[in-house]
C-alpha atoms as a printed R data frame, in Angstrom:
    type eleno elety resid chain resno       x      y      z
1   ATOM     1    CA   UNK     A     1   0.000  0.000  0.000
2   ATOM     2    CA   UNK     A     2   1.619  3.234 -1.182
3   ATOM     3    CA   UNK     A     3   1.826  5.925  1.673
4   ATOM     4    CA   UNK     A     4   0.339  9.269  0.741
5   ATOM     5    CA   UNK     A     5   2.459 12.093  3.086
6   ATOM     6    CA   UNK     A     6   0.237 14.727  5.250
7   ATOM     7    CA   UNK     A     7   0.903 17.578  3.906
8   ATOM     8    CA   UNK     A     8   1.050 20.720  7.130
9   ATOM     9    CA   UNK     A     9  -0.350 23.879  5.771
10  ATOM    10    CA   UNK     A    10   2.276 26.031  7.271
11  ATOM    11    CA   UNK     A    11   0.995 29.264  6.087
12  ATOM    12    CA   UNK     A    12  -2.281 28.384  8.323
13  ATOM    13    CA   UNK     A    13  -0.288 27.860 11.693
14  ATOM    14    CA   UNK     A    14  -2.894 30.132 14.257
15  ATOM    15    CA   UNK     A    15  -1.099 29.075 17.145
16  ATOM    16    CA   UNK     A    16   1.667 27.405 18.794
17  ATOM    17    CA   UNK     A    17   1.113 25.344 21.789
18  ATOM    18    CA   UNK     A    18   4.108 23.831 24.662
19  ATOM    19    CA   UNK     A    19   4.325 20.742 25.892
20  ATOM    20    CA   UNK     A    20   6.508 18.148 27.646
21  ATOM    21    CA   UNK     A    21   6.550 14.416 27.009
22  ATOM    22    CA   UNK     A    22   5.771 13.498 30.860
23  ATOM    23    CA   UNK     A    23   7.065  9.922 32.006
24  ATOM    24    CA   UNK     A    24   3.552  8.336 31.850
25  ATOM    25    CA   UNK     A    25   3.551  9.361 27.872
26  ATOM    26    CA   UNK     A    26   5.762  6.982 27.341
27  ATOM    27    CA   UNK     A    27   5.037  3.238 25.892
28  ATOM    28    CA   UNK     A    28   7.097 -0.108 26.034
29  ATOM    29    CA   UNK     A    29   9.198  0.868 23.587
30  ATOM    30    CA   UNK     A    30  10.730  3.576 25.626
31  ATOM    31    CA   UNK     A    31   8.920  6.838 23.696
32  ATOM    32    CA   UNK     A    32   6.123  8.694 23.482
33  ATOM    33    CA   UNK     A    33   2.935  6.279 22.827
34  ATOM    34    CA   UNK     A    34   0.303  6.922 20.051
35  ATOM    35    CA   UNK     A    35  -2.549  7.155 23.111
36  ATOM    36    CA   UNK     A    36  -0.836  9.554 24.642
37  ATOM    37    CA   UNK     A    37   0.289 12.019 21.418
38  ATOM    38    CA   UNK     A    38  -3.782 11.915 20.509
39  ATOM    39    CA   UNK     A    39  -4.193 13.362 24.151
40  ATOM    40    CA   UNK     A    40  -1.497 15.866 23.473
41  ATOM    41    CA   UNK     A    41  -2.961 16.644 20.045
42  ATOM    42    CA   UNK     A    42  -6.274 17.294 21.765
43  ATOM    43    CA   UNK     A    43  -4.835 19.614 24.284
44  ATOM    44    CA   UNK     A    44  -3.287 22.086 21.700
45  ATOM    45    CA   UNK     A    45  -6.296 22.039 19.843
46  ATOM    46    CA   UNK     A    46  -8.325 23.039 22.349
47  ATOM    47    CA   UNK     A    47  -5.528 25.625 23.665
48  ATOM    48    CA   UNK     A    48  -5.925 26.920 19.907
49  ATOM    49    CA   UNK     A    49  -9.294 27.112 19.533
50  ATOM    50    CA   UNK     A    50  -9.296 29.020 23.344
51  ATOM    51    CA   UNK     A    51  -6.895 31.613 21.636
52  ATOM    52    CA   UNK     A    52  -9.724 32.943 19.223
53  ATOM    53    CA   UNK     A    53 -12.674 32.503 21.512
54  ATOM    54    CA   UNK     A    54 -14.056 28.720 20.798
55  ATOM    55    CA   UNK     A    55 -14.855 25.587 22.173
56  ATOM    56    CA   UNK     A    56 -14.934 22.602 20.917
57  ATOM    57    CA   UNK     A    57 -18.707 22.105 22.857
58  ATOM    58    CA   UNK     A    58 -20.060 24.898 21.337
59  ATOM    59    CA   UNK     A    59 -18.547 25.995 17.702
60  ATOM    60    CA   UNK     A    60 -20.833 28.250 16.195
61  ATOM    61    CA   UNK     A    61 -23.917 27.020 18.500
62  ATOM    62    CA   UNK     A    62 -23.101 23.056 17.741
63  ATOM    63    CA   UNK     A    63 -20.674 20.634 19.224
64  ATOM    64    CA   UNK     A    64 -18.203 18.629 17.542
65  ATOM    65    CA   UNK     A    65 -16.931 15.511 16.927
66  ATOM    66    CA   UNK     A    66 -13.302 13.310 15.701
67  ATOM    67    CA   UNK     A    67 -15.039 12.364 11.974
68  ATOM    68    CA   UNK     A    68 -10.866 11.324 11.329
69  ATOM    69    CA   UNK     A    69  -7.919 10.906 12.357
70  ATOM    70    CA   UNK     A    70  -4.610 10.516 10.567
71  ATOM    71    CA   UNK     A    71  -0.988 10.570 12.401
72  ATOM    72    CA   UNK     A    72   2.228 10.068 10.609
73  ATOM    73    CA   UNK     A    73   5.399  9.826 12.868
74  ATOM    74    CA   UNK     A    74   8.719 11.325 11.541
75  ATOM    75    CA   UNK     A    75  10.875 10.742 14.786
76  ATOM    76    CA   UNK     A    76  11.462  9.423 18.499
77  ATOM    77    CA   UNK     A    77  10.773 11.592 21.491
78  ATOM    78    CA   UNK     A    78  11.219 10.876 25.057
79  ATOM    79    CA   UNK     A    79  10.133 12.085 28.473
80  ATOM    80    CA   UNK     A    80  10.949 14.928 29.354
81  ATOM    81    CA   UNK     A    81  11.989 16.199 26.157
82  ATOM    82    CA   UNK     A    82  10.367 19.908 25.447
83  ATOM    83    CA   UNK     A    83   7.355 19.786 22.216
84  ATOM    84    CA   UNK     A    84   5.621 22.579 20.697
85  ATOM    85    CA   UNK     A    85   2.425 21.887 18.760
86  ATOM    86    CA   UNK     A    86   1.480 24.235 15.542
87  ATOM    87    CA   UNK     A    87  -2.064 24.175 15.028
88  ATOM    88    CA   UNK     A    88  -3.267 25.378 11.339
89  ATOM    89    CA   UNK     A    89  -7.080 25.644 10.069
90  ATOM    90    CA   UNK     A    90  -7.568 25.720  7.105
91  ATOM    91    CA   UNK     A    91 -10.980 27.225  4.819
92  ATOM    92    CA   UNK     A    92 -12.896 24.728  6.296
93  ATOM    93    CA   UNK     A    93 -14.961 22.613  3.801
94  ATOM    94    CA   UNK     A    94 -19.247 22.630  4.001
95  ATOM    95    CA   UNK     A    95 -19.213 20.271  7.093
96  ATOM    96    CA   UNK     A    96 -15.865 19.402  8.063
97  ATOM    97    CA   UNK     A    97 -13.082 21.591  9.797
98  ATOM    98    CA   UNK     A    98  -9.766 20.417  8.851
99  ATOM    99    CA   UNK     A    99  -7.502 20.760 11.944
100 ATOM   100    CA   UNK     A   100  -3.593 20.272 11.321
101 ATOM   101    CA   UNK     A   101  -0.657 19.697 14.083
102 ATOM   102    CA   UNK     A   102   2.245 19.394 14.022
103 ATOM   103    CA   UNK     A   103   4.571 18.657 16.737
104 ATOM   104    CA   UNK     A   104   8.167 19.662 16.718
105 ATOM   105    CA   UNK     A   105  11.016 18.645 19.542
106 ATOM   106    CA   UNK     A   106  12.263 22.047 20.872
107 ATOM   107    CA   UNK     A   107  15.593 20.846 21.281
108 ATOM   108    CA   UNK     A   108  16.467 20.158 18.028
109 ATOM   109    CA   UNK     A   109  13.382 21.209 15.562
110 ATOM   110    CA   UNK     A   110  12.789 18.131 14.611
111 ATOM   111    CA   UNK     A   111   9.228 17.194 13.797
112 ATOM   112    CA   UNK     A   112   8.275 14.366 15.398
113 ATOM   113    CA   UNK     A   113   4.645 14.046 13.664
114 ATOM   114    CA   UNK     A   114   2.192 15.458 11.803
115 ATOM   115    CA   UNK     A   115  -1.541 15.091 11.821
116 ATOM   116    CA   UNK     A   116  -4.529 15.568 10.685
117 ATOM   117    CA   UNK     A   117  -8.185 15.150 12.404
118 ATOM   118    CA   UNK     A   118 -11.325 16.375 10.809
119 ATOM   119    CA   UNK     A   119 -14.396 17.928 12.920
120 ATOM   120    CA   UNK     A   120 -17.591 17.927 12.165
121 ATOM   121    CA   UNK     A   121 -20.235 19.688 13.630
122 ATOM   122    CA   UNK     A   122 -23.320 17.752 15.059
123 ATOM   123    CA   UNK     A   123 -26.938 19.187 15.927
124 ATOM   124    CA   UNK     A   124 -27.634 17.684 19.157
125 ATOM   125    CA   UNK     A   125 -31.506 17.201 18.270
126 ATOM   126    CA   UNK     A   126 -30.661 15.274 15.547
127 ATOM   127    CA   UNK     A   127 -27.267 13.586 15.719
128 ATOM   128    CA   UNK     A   128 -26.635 14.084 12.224
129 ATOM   129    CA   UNK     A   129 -23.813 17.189 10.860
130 ATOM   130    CA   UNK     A   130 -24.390 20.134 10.195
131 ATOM   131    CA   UNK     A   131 -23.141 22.927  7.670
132 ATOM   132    CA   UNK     A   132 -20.284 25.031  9.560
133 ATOM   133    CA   UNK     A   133 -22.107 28.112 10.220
134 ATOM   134    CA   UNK     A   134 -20.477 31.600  8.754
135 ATOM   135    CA   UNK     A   135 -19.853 33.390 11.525
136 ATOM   136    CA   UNK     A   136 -17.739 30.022 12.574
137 ATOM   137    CA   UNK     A   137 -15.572 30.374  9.249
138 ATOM   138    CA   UNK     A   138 -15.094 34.077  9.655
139 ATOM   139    CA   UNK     A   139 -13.665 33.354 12.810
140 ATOM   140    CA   UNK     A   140 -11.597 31.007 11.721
141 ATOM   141    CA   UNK     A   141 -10.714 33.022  8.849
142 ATOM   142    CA   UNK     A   142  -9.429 36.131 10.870
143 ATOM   143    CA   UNK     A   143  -7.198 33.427 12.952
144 ATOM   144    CA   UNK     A   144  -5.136 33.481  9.865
């Protein structure tokens, strides 16, 4: 199966978050686990989305929820080394918000992965997505 690369929208990056690889993020193999990067992931997102006002509860009057994930690793890291998260949001599309991170070791700038997740917004009536509401992608839009 041929590996397509996630490609970080740099000229998106809203906001930069720091972290530390704490010893219980670590996995048998001795660096950080994939549990424990999604949980790290989740935190800078929601530090992000703090920075321009939002919650993830409550984006433009709905919720959201993880429709995908997608995590490619490019290196090791180890408690305690020193992280910073980049965060970029794109346009988002009619019903999904694509949210970028990528995670770089301080020490050496080395990016250690890159992901992608994609929200979607659900009316809690219903259950089922919604469109992203315009005053949601004009806020997004002046994050830029």
């Amino acid at each position: 199966m041929e590996r397509v690369r996630l490609s970080f929208p740099v000229d998106e990056v809203m906001h930069r978050h720091p972290l530390t690889v704490r010893i219980t993020d670590m996995n048998y193999g001795r660096h950080l686990g994939h549990d424990a990067l999604i949980s790290l992931l989740h935190e800078a997102r929601v530090a992000a989305l703090a920075s321009r006002g939002l919650h993830e509860w409550d984006l433009g009057g709905f919720p959201c929820v993880a429709a995908d994930l997608a995590v490619q690793y490019q290196a090791e890291t180890r408690w305690p080394d020193a992280l910073v998260v980049e965060t970029a949001i794109p346009a988002p599309a009619r019903k999904a918000i694509g949210v970028y991170h990528r995670i770089l070791r301080e020490a050496d700038d080395a990016t250690v992965a890159t992901a992608r997740i994609n929200l979607m917004l659900i009316d809690p009536a219903t259950g089922r997505p919604v469109a992203i509401p315009e005053a949601l992608r004009d806020t997004l839009a002046g994050a830029r």
